[in-house]
C-alpha positions as CSV (number, residue, x, y, z in Angstrom):
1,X,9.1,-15.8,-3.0
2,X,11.3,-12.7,-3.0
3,X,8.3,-10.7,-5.0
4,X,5.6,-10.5,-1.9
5,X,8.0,-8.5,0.3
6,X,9.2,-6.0,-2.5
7,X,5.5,-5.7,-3.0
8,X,4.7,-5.4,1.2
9,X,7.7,-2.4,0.8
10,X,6.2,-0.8,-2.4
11,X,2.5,-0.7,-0.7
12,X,4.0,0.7,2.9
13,X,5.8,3.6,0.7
14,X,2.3,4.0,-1.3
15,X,0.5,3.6,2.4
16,X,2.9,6.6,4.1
17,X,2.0,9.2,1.6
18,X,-1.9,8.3,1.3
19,X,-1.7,8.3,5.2
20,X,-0.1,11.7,5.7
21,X,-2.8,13.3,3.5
22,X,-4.8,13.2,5.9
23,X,-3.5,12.6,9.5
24,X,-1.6,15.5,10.9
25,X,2.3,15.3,12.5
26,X,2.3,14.8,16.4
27,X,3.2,18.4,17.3
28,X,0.4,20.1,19.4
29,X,-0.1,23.5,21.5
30,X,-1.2,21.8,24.8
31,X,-2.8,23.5,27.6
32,X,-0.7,23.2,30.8
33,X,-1.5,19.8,32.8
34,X,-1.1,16.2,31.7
35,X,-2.7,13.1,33.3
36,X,-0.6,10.5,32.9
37,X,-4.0,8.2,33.3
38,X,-6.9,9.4,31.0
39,X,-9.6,8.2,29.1
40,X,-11.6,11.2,27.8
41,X,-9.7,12.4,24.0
42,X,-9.7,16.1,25.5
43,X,-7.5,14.7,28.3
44,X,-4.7,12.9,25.9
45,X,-3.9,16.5,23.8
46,X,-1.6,17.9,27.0
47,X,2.0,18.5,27.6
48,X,3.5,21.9,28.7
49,X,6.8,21.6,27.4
50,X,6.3,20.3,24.1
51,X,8.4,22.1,21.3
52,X,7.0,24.5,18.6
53,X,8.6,22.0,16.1
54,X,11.2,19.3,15.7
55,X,12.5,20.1,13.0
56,X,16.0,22.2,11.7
57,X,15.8,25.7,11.4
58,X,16.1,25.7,7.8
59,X,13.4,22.6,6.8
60,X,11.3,24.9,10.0
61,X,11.3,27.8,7.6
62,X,10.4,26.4,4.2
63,X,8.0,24.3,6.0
64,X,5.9,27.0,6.7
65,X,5.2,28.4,3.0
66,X,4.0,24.9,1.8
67,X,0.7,24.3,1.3
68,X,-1.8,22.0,3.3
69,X,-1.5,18.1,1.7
70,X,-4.5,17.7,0.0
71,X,-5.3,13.9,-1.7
72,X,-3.5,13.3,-4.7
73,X,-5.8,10.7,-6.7
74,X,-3.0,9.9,-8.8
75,X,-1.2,8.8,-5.6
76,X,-4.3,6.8,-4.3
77,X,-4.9,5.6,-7.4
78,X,-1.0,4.0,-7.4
79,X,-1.8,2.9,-3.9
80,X,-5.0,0.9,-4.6
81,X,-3.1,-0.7,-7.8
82,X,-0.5,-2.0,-5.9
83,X,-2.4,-3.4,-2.6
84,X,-4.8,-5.4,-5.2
85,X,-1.6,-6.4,-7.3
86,X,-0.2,-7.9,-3.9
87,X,-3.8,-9.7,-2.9
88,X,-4.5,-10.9,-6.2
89,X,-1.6,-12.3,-7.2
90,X,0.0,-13.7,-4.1
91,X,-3.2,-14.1,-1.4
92,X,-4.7,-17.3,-1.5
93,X,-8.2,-16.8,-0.5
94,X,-8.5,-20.7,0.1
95,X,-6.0,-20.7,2.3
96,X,-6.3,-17.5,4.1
97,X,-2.5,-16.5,3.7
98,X,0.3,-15.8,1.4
99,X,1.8,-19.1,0.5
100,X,5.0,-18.0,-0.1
101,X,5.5,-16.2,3.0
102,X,6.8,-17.5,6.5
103,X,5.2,-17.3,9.5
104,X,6.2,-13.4,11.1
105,X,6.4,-12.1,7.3
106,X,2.7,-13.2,6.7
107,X,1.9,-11.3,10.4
108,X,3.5,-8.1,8.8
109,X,1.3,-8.1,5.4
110,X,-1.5,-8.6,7.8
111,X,-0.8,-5.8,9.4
112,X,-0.2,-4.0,6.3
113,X,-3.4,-5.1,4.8
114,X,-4.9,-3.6,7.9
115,X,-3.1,-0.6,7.8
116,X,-4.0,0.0,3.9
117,X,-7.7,-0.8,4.7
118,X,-7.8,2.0,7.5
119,X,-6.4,4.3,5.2
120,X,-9.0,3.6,2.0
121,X,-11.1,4.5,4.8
122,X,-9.9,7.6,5.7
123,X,-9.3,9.0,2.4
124,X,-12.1,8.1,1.1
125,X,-13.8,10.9,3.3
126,X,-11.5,13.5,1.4
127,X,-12.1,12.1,-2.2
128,X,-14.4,13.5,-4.1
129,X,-17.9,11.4,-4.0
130,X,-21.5,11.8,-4.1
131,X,-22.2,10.0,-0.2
132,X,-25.8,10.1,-1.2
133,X,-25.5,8.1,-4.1
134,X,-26.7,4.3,-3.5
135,X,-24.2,3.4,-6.5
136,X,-21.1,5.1,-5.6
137,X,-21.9,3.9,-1.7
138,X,-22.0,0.8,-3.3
139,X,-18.1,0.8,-4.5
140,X,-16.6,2.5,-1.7
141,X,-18.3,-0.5,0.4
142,X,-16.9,-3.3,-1.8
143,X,-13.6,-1.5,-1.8
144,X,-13.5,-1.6,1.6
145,X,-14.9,-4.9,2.5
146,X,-13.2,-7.2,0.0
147,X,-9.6,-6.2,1.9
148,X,-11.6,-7.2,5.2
149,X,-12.7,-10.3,4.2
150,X,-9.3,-11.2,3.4
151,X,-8.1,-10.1,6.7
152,X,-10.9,-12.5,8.1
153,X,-9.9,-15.2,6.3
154,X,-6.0,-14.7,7.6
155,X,-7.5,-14.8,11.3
156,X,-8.2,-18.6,10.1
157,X,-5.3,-19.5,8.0
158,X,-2.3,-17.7,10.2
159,X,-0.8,-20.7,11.5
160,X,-1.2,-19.5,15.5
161,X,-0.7,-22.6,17.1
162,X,2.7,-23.1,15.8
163,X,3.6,-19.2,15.9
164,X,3.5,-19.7,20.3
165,X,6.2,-22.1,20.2
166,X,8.3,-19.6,17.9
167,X,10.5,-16.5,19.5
168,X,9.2,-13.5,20.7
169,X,9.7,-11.1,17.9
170,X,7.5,-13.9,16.0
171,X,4.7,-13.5,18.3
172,X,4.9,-10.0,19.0
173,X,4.1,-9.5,15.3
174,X,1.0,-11.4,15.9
175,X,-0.4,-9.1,18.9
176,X,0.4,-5.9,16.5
177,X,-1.3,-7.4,13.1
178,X,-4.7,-7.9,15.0
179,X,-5.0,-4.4,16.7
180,X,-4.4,-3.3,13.6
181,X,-7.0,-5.0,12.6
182,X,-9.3,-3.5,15.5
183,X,-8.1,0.1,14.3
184,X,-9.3,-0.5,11.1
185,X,-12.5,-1.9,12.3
186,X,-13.2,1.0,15.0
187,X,-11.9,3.6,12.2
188,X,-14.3,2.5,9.6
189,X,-17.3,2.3,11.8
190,X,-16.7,5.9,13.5
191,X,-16.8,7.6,10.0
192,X,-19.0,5.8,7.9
193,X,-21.7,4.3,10.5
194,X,-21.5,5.9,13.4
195,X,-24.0,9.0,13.1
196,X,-22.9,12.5,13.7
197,X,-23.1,13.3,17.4
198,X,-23.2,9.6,18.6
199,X,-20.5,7.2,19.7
200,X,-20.2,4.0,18.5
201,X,-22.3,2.3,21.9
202,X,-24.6,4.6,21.4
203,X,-25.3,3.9,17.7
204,X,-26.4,0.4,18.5
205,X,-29.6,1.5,20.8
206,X,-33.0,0.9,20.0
207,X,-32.0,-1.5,16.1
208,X,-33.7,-4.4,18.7
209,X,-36.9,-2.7,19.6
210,X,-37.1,-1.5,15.4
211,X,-36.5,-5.0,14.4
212,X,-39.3,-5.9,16.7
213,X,-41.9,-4.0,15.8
214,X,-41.1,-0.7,18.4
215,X,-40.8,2.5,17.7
216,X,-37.5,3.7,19.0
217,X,-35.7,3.9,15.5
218,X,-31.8,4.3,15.5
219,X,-30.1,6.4,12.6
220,X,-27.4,3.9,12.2
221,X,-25.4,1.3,13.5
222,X,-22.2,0.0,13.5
223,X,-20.3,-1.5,10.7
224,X,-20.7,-5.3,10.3
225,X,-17.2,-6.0,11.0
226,X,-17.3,-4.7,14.6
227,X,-18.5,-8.3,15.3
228,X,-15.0,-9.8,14.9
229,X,-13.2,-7.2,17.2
230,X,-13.4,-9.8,20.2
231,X,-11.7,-12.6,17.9
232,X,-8.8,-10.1,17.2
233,X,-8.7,-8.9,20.5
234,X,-8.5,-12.4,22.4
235,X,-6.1,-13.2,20.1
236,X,-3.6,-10.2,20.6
237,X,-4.2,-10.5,24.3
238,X,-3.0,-14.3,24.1
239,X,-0.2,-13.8,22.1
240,X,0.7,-10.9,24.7
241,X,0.8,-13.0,27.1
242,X,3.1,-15.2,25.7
243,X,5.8,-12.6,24.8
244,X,5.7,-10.8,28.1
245,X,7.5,-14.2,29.6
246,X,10.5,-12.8,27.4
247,X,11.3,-10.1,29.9
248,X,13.8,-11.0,32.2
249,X,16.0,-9.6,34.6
250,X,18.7,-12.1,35.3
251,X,20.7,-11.3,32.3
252,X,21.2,-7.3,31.1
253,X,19.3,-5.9,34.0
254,X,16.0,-6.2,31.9
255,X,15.0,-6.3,28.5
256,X,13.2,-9.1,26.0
257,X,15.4,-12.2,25.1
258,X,14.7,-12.9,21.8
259,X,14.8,-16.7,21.7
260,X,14.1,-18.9,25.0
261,X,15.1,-22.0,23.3
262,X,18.8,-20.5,22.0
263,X,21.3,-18.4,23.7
264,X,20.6,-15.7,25.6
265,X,20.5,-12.7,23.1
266,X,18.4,-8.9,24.1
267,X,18.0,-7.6,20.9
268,X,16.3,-4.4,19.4
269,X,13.5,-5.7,17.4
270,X,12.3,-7.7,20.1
271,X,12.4,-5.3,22.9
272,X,11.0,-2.6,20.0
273,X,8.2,-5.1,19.2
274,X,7.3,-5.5,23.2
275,X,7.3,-1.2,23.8
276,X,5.3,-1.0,20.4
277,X,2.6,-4.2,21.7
278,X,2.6,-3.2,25.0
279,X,1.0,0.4,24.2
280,X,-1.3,-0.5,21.3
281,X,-2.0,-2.8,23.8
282,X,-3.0,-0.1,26.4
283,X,-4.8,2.1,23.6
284,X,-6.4,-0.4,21.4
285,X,-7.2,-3.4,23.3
286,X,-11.2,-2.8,23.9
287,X,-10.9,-6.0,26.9
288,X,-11.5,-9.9,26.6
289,X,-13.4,-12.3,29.1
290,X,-12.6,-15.2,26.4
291,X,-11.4,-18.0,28.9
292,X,-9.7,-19.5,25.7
293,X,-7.5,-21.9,25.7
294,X,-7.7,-22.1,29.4
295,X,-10.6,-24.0,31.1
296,X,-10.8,-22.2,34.1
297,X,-10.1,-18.6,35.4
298,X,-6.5,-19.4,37.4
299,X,-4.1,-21.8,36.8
300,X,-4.0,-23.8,40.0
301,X,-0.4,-25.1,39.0
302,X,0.9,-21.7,38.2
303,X,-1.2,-19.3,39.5
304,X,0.8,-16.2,38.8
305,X,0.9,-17.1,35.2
306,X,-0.2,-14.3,33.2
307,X,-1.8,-16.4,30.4
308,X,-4.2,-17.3,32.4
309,X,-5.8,-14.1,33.9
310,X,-9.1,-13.5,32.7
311,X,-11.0,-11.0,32.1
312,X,-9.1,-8.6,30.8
313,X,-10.0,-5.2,31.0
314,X,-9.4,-2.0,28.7
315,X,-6.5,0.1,29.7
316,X,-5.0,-1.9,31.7
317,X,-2.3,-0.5,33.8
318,X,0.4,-3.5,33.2
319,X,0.5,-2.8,29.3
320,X,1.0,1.3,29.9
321,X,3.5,-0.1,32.8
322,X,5.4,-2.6,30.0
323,X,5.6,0.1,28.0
324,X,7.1,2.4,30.1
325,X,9.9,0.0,31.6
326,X,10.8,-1.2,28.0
327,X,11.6,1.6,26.7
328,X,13.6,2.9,29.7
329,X,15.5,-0.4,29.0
330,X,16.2,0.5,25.6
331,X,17.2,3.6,25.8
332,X,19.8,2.9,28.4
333,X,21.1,0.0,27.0
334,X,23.6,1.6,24.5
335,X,22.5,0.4,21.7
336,X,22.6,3.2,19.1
337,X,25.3,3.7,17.0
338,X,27.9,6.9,16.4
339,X,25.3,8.0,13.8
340,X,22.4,7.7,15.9
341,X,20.9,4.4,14.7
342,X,20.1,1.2,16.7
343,X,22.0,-1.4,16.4
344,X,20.7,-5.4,15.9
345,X,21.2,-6.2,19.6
346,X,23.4,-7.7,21.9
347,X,25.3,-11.1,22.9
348,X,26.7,-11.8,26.6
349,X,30.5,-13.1,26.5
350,X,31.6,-16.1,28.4
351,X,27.7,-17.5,28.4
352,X,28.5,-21.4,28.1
353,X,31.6,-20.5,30.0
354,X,31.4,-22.5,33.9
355,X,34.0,-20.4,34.9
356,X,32.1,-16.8,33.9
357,X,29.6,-15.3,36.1
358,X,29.0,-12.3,33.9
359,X,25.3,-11.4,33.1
360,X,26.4,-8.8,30.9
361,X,25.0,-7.5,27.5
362,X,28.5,-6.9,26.2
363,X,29.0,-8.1,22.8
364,X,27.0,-6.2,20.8
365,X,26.3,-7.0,16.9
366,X,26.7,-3.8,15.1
367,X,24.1,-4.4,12.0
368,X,21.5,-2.0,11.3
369,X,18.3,-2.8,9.8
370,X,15.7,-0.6,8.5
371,X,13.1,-1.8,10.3
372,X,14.7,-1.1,14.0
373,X,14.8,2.1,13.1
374,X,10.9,2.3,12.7
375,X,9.0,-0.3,15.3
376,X,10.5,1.9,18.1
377,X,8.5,5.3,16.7
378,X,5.1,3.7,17.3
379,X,5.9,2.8,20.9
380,X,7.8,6.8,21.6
381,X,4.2,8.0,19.7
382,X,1.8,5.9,22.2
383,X,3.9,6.6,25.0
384,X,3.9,10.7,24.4
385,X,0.1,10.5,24.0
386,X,0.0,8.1,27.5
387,X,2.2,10.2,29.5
388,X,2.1,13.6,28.1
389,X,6.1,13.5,27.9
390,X,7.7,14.7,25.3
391,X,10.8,13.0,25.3
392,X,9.5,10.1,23.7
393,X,8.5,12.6,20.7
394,X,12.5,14.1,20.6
395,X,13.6,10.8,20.9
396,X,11.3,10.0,18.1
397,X,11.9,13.1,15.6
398,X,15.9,12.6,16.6
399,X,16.1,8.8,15.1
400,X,13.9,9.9,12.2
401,X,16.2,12.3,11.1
402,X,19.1,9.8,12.2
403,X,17.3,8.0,9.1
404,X,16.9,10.6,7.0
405,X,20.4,11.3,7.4
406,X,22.0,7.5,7.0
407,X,20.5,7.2,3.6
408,X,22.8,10.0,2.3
409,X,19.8,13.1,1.9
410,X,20.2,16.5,3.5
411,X,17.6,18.0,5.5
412,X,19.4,21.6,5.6
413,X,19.8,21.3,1.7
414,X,16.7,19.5,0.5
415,X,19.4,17.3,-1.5
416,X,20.9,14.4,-1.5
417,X,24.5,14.9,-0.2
418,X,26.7,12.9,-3.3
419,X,25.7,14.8,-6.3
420,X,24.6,11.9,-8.8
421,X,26.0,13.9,-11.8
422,X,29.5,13.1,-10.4
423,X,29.0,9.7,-10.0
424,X,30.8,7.7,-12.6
425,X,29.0,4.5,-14.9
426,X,29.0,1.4,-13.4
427,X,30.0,2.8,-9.3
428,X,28.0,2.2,-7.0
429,X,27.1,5.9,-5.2
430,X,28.7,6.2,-1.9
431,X,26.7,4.0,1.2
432,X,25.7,6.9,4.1
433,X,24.7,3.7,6.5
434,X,21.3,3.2,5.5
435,X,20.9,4.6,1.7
436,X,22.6,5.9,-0.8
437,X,21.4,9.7,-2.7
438,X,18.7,9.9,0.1
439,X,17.2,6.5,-1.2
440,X,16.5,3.9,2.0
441,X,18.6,0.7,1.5
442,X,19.6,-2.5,3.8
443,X,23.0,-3.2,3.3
444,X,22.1,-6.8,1.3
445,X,19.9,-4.5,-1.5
446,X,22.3,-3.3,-4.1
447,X,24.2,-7.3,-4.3
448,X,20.5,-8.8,-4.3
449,X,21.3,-11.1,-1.6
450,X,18.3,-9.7,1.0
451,X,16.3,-12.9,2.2
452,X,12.7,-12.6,2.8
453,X,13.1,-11.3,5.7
454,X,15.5,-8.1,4.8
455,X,13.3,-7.8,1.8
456,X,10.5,-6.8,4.2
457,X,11.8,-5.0,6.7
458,X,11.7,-1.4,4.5
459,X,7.8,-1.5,4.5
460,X,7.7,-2.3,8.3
461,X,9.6,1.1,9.1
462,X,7.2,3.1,6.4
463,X,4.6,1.0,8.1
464,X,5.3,2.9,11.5
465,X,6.9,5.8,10.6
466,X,3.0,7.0,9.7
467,X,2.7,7.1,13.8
468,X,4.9,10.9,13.0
């Protein structure tokens, strides 16, 4: 069971560097007005105080020399080993999941599968090919839609029913695995289908009248998968839904509980996972008039009820607005460390006490995790490109290098700090917080006592550290 996480980690490392071959770092020159409402692409690339760069002086400087990132096949080559060692070895196709995986953990490799699929796609318009070639078309396509018919067959075997009665963080995984999934879909269809010069609607006009005998004939049309975007959709928006009944303001002065069914406790991968949802939600979410599982359009016993409100449109307001209040939670609700890392979350003292009336979040647990370092960048990416601030972008470059810096590597040298020539046999090299000689750890790696769920949570941070 411990081998499919390790795996999930190896292919998110693999994934990062395939991905930044070809996506560029968020750091734009921007003309000088930003809407905080848009929905032209033109209208997203604004901000007028933006930075030149994030980065140290000294990392600045020598990143200026390097050459452009061009695709290493070697790399990809590594990349596309390990994704079909994972699917081949622990995907059961007749099941449509990973056996050996629990419910959220099978959400993440879902996502992950996603994610790699999106980025054969993308590299696969850098890699050297003959695109006229029936034969090499041929493989590319099979490359890309064996990964996709496995993600199809985890929309039927991902045990959803159960997953709604779980915590929030369990759900919230859900509503990120399937806009992944829509990425992808939307991704592959705009470069590969999608003619030059028209947008996807507009590459579906006129197939009808050439299937029945007309003459308008249409250079392309969608790929085949954009048929299941409204499946993945509904179900993100559902599971949505669900989580937003986390937020409460009685206890903390906001923020996601993680658990309604055990004590109170507002903790970061939960609130992380709700910022994250709530934008992808906002940038992703193409809209759903899918009544399902509700019979009619209002719930006459609860008619506030979110769950119930359908349609849903794109870009809704109320995801952009979840967002936005989330985060302003977070941030504010001290829970980063002395070194700049955030911290598992926090307890409230005196809770079962009759006699206590505080509401407080004032215990706080002081365990870091990889993967609430990372969750938190896509939401600060989405909300930059949303609001046109750049805070969320320093915030953002600030933890990363928070990161960089726990797991004992230099950014001003270009070293790890320990020199591992001094190290004696046998001694374990000295623990920076998250790593050791500039090498990511969680604290249970080096006494290989992680459980599947610390096992995983290194590829979720790679996973979203690709949003930088």
């Amino acid at each position: 069971m411990a081998g499919i996480p390790r795996l999930v980690t190896a292919i998110s490392q693999l994934l990062l560097t395939c991905i930044f071959l070809t996506r560029a770092v968020a750091t734009f020159t921007l003309p000088d007005r930003c809407p905080v409402f848009f929905k032209s692409h033109s209208q997203r690339e604004c901000d007028p105080i933006t930075p030149a760069s994030f980065l140290p002086a000294s990392v600045r400087s020598a990143s200026k020399i390097r050459s452009k990132y061009v695709v290493d096949n070697i790399v990809f080559a590594d990349f596309l080993g390990a994704l079909n060692v994972t699917q081949s070895e622990f995907f059961a196709p007749w099941l449509g999941t990973w056996p050996d995986a629990i419910d959220w953990t099978a959400a993440v490799v879902g996502t992950h599968i996603s994610g790699a699929a999106r980025s054969i796609s993308e590299d696969l318009v850098f890699l050297d090919s003959d695109k006229d070639s029936v034969a090499d078309w041929r493989r590319i396509s099979s490359l890309v839609d064996k990964y996709f018919a496995q993600i199809i067959a985890y929309y039927f075997g991902q045990d959803a029913l159960t997953i709604r009665n779980e915590a929030y963080d369990d759900i919230l995984w859900v509503v990120l695995g399937w806009l992944e999934a829509v990425q992808f879909v939307n991704t592959h269809s705009d470069l590969h289908y999608t003619p030059a010069g028209l947008d996807r609607s507009e590459a579906t006009l006129g197939i009808t009248d050439e299937i029945l005998g007309g003459y308008t004939r249409t250079p392309g049309q969608p790929y085949h998968g954009t048929i299941w975007i409204p499946a993945f959709s509904h179900r993100a928006r559902i599971f949505w839904n669900l989580a937003s009944h986390g937020w409460d303001t009685k206890l903390c002065n906001g923020g996601m509980v993680w658990n309604p069914r055990l004590q109170p406790y507002k903790n970061a991968i939960t609130n992380e996972l709700f910022i994250a949802a709530s934008i992808s939600m906002y940038f992703h979410f193409p809209g759903d008039n899918n009544e399902s599982p509700f019979s009619n359009r209002s719930d006459k016993f609860n008619p506030n009820d979110p769950d119930a409100k359908v349609p849903s449109e794109a870009r809704d307001a109320r995801y952009l607005k979840a967002a936005i209040e989330g985060y302003r939670w977070l941030r504010n609700s001290n829970m980063t460390n002395d070194h700049g890392l955030i911290v598992d979350g926090f307890h409230i003292s005196g809770y079962l006490d009759e006699n206590s009336n505080n509401t407080s979040c004032d215990v706080r647990d002081e365990m870091v995790f990889s993967y609430n370092q990372g969750v938190i960048l896509t939401g600060q990416r989405g909300l930059f490109d949303a609001t046109g601030a750049s805070s969320y972008l320093t915030d953002g470059h600030r933890l990363i290098q928070n990161v960089i810096k726990a797991t004992g590597y230099s950014l001003r040298l270009d070293n790890p700090v320990d020199d591992s020539l001094k190290i004696r046999p046998g001694v374990l090299p000295r623990w920076h917080g998250l790593g050791r000689l500039g090498v990511m750890e969680e604290y249970c790696d080096a006494s290989g006592t992680c459980s599947q769920d610390g096992a995983t949570f290194k590829g979720i941070f790679f996973h979203h550290l690709t949003a930088f």
